[in-house]
C-alpha positions as CSV (number, residue, x, y, z in Angstrom):
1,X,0.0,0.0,0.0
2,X,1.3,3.7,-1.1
3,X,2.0,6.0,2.2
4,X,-1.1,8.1,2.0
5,X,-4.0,6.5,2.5
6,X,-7.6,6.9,3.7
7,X,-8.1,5.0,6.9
8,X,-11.9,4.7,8.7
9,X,-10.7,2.4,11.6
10,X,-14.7,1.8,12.6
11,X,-15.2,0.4,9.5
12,X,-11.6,-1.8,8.5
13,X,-11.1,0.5,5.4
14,X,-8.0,1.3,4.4
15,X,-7.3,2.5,0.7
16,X,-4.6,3.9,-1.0
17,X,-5.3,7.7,-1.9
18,X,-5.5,8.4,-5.3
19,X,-7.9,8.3,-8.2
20,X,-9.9,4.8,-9.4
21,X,-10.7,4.2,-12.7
22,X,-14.1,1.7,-13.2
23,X,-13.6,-1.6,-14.8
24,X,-16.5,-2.1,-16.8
25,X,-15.7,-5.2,-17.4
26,X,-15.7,-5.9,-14.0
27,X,-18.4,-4.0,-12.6
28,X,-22.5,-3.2,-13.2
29,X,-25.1,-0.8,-12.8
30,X,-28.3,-2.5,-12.4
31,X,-32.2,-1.2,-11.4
32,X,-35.1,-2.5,-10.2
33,X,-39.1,-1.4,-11.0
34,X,-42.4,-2.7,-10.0
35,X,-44.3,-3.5,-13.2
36,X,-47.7,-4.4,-12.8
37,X,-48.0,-7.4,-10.0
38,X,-43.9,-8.1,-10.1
39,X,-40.5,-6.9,-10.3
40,X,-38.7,-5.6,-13.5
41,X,-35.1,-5.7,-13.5
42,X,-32.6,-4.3,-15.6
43,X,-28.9,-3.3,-16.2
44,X,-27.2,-0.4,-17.8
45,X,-24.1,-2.0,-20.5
46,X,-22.1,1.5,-21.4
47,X,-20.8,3.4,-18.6
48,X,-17.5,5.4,-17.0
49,X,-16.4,6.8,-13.7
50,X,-13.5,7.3,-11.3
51,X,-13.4,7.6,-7.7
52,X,-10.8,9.7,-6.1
53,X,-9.4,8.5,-2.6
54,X,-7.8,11.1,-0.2
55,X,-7.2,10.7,3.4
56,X,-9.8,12.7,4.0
57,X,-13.3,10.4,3.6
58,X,-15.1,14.2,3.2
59,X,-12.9,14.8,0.3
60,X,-13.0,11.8,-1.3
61,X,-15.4,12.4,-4.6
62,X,-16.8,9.7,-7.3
63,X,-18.5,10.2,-10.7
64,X,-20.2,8.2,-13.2
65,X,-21.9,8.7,-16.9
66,X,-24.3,6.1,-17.6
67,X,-25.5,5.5,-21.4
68,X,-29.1,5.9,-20.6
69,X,-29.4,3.8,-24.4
70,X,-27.7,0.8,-23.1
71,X,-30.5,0.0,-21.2
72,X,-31.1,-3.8,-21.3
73,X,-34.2,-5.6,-19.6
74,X,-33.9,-8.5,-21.8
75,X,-37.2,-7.5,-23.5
76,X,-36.4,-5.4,-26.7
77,X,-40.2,-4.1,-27.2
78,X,-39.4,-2.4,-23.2
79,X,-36.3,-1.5,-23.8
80,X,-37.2,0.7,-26.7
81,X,-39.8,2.2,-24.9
82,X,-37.6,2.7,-22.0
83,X,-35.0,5.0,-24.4
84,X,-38.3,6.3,-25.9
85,X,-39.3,10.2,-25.0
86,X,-42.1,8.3,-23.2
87,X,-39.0,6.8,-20.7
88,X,-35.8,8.3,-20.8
89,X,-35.9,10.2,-24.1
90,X,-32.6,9.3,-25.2
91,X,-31.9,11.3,-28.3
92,X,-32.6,14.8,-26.5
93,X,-30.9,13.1,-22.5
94,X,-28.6,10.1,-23.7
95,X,-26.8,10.0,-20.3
96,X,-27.8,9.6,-16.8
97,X,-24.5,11.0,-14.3
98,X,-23.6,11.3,-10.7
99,X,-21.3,13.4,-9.0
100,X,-20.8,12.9,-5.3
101,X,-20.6,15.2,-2.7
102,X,-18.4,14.0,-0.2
103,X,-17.8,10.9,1.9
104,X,-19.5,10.4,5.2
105,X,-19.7,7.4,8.5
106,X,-23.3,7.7,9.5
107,X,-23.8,5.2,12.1
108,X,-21.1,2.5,11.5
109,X,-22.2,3.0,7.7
110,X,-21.0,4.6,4.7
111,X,-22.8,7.3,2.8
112,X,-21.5,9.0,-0.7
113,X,-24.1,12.0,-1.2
114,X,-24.2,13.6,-4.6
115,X,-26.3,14.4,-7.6
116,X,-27.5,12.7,-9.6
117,X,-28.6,14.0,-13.2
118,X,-32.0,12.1,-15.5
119,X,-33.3,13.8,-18.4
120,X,-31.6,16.9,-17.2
121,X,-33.0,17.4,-14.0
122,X,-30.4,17.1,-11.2
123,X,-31.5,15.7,-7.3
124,X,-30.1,15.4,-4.6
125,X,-29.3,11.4,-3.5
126,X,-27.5,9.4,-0.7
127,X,-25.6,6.2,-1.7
128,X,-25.5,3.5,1.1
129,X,-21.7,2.0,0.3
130,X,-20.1,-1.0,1.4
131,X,-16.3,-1.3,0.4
132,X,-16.0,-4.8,-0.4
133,X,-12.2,-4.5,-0.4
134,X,-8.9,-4.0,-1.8
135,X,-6.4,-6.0,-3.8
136,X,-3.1,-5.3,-4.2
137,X,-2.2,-7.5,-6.8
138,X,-5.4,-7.2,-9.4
139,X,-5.4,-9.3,-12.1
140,X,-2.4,-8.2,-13.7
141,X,-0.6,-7.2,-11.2
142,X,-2.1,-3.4,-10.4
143,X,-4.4,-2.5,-7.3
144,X,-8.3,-2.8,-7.4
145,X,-10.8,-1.9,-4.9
146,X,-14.7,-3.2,-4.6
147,X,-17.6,-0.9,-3.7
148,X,-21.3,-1.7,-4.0
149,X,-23.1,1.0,-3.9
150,X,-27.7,1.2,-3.3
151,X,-29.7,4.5,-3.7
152,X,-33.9,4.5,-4.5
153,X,-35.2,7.4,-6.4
154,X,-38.2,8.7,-7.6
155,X,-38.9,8.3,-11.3
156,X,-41.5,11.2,-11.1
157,X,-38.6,13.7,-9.4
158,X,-36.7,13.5,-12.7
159,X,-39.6,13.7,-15.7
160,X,-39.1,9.9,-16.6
161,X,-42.8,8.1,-17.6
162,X,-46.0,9.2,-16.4
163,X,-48.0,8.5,-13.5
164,X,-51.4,6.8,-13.4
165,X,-54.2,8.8,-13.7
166,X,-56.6,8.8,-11.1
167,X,-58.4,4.9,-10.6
168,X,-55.6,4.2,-13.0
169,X,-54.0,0.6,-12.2
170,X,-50.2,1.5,-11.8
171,X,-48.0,-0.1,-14.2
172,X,-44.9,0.9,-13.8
173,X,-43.7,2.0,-10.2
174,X,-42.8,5.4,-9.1
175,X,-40.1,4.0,-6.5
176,X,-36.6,3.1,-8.6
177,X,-33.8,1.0,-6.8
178,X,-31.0,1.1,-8.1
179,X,-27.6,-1.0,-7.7
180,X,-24.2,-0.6,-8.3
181,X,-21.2,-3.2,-8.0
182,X,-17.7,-1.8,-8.9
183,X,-14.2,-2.9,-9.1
184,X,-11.8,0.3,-10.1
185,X,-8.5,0.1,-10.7
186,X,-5.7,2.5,-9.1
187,X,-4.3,4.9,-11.7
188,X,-1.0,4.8,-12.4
């Protein structure tokens, strides 16, 4: 490990500072919807996003740009209304971001709060993280860290899909988990 690293003792975290490039190959950013009596799940295949580590958890920062068109559901039909301007609108909004905030220990927990950026409207969100650990010697030799990462939103704060109507059955949920699991590797 480098000499400068951020250390939360409460928690067993210790990570070299520095800034984390995402593996994509090694990572996902997945959701979850209600959709008429069940669950919908779904992934995101195109995105990119460092996290910078400084000894400091407050100054630590992380950002992301998700491909709101690589949307997969494994149901073409919803998928293309999910990128449609009834969904996402992906020709006029074609990426989702997120830019944190800060680092935080809330309660033997950590939080990353930041904003987070649909269809051009930007809220306010809290990331429940669990660091999942650090390798020093990767795959191929360089260092790797694993986050998972859990926020819900509202769909109806940022524009996307419309509500039901009024004695309406409710098709799609208003309440969107989603989930992300990361490996990022240490920049040289």
């Amino acid at each position: 490990m480098t000499a400068a690293s951020l250390t939360i003792d409460a928690l067993d975290v210790r990570v070299p500072v520095g800034t984390w490039t995402i593996d994509p190959a090694h990572s996902s950013i997945g959701f979850s919807v209600r959709h008429l009596m069940g669950k919908v799940r779904g992934t995101f295949e195109e995105f990119t996003g460092h996290v910078t580590t400084t000894k400091e958890p407050t100054d630590c920062s992380a950002t992301a740009t998700i491909s709101m068109r690589s949307v997969n559901t494994a149901n073409r039909m919803r998928d293309d209304d999910l990128r449609s301007v009834n969904f996402f609108d992906v020709d006029r909004h074609p990426d989702m971001t997120f830019e944190s905030t800060g680092l935080t220990v809330h309660d033997g927990l950590l939080e990353l709060p930041g904003k987070l950026t649909i269809r051009s409207i930007t809220r306010d969100v809290a990331m429940e993280v669990e660091f999942l650990g650090l390798d020093e010697t990767g795959l191929q030799g360089e260092q790797r860290i694993g986050i998972s990462a859990t926020t819900t939103i509202r769909r109806s704060d940022y524009g996307v899909g419309a509500g039901a109507g009024e004695g309406q059955k409710i098709v799609v949920g208003d309440k969107i988990t989603i989930q992300l699991d990361i490996q990022a590797v240490l920049e040289s």
